[in-house]
N, C-alpha and C positions, 0 to 999 in steps of 0.2 A: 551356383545353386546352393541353397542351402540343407545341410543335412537332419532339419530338426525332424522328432518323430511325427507320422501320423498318422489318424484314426485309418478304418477300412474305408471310407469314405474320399479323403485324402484331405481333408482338415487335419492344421494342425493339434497337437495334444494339447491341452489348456494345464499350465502351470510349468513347461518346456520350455524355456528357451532363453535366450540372452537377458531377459532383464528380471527374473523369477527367482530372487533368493537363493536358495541350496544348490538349484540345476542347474548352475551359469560355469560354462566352462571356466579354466582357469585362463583358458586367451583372452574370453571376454571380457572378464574383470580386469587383466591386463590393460583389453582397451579403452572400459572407460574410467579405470584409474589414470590413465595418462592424459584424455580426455580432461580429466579434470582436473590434474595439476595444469593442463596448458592453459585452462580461462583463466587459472588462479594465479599464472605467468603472467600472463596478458593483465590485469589488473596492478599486480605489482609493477610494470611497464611504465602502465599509464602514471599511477601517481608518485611515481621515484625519477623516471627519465621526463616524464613530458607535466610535471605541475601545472604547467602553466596552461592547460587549456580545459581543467578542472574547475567548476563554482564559479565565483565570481571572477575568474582570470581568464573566461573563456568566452571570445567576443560578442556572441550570443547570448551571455549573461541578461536577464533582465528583470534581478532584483531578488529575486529567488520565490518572485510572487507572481502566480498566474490566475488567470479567469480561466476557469471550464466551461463546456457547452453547457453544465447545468443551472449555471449563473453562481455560483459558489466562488471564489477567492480563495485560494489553496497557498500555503507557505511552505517551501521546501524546508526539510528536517534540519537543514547547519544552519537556519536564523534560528530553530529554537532553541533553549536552553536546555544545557544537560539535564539539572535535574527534574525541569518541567517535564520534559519528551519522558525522561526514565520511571517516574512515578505515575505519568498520565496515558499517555502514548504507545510507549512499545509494544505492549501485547495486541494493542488496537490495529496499528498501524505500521510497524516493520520498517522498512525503508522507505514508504511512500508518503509523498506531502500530506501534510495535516490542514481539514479545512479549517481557513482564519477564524472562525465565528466560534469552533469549538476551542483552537486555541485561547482565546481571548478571556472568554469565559473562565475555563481552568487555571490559567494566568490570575483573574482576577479572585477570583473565588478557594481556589487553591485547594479545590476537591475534585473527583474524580466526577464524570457526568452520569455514569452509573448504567447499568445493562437494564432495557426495557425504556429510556429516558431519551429527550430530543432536544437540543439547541435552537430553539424557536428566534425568529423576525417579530417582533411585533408590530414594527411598520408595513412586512413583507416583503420589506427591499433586500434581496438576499447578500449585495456588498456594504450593505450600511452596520456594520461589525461595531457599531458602539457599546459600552456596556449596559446603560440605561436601556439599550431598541431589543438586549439578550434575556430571553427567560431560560429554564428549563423544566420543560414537561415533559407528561409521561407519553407514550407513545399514542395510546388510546385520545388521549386530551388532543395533541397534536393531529391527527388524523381529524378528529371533529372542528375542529378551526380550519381546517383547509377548508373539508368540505362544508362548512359554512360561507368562506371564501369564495371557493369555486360556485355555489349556488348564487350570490348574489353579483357573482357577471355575468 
């Protein structure tokens, strides 16, 4: 049973207890200091003793390019280039695959796509990633060509 305080009612206190800044026992923080060197064990693990089942050394590798259910083409982050990911990407994006159509773009054009802005299809094949089929609009514009789209099926 746990000893945290609570009101007359027998809810607990709101701002009490293990994960709340100042009030956090010192065992608590104990445990999840340990806590988190042990994932940060476990990672160093993986890519010092076991390489070899990391990226593309791991049988399941399949290119580092996926389809999503939303029909998008996604590139995982170690095909793209340092300083592409670092100037365009990271704040966007963190660890997670970058979709192709926005890479490609930025790749090509070697600007940022901009906050309020869309990587448009213009054939509306959403894996046809060529540079010519790439525009970029504004989010407004984009919205109104769909729904133009969408009206005429």
């Amino acid at each position: 049973m746990n000893n945290l305080p609570r009101d007359s009612k027998g809810r607990f206190i709101k701002g009490i207890g293990y994960r709340t800044g100042s009030k956090v026992s010192k065992e608590s923080k104990l445990k999840m200091s340990l806590a988190k060197k042990r994932r940060k064990d476990i990672k160093e693990w993986m890519n010092k003793i076991r390489p070899d089942i990391t990226g593309d050394k791991n049988k399941n590798w399949k290119g580092g390019i996926s389809i999503l259910s939303n029909g998008y083409r996604y590139i995982a982050k170690s095909l793209i280039e340092k300083d592409i990911y670092e100037l365009f990407f990271k704040k966007t994006y963190g660890s997670r695959k970058i979709p192709e159509h926005q890479y490609i773009w930025v790749k090509f054009y070697r600007q940022q796509i901009g906050k309020g802005f869309r990587i448009h299809h213009i054939n509306g094949i959403q894996i046809d990633n060529r540079i010519e089929n790439l525009e970029r609009v504004s989010e407004s514009k984009h919205r109104k060509i769909h729904y133009k789209l969408d009206k005429q099926i």
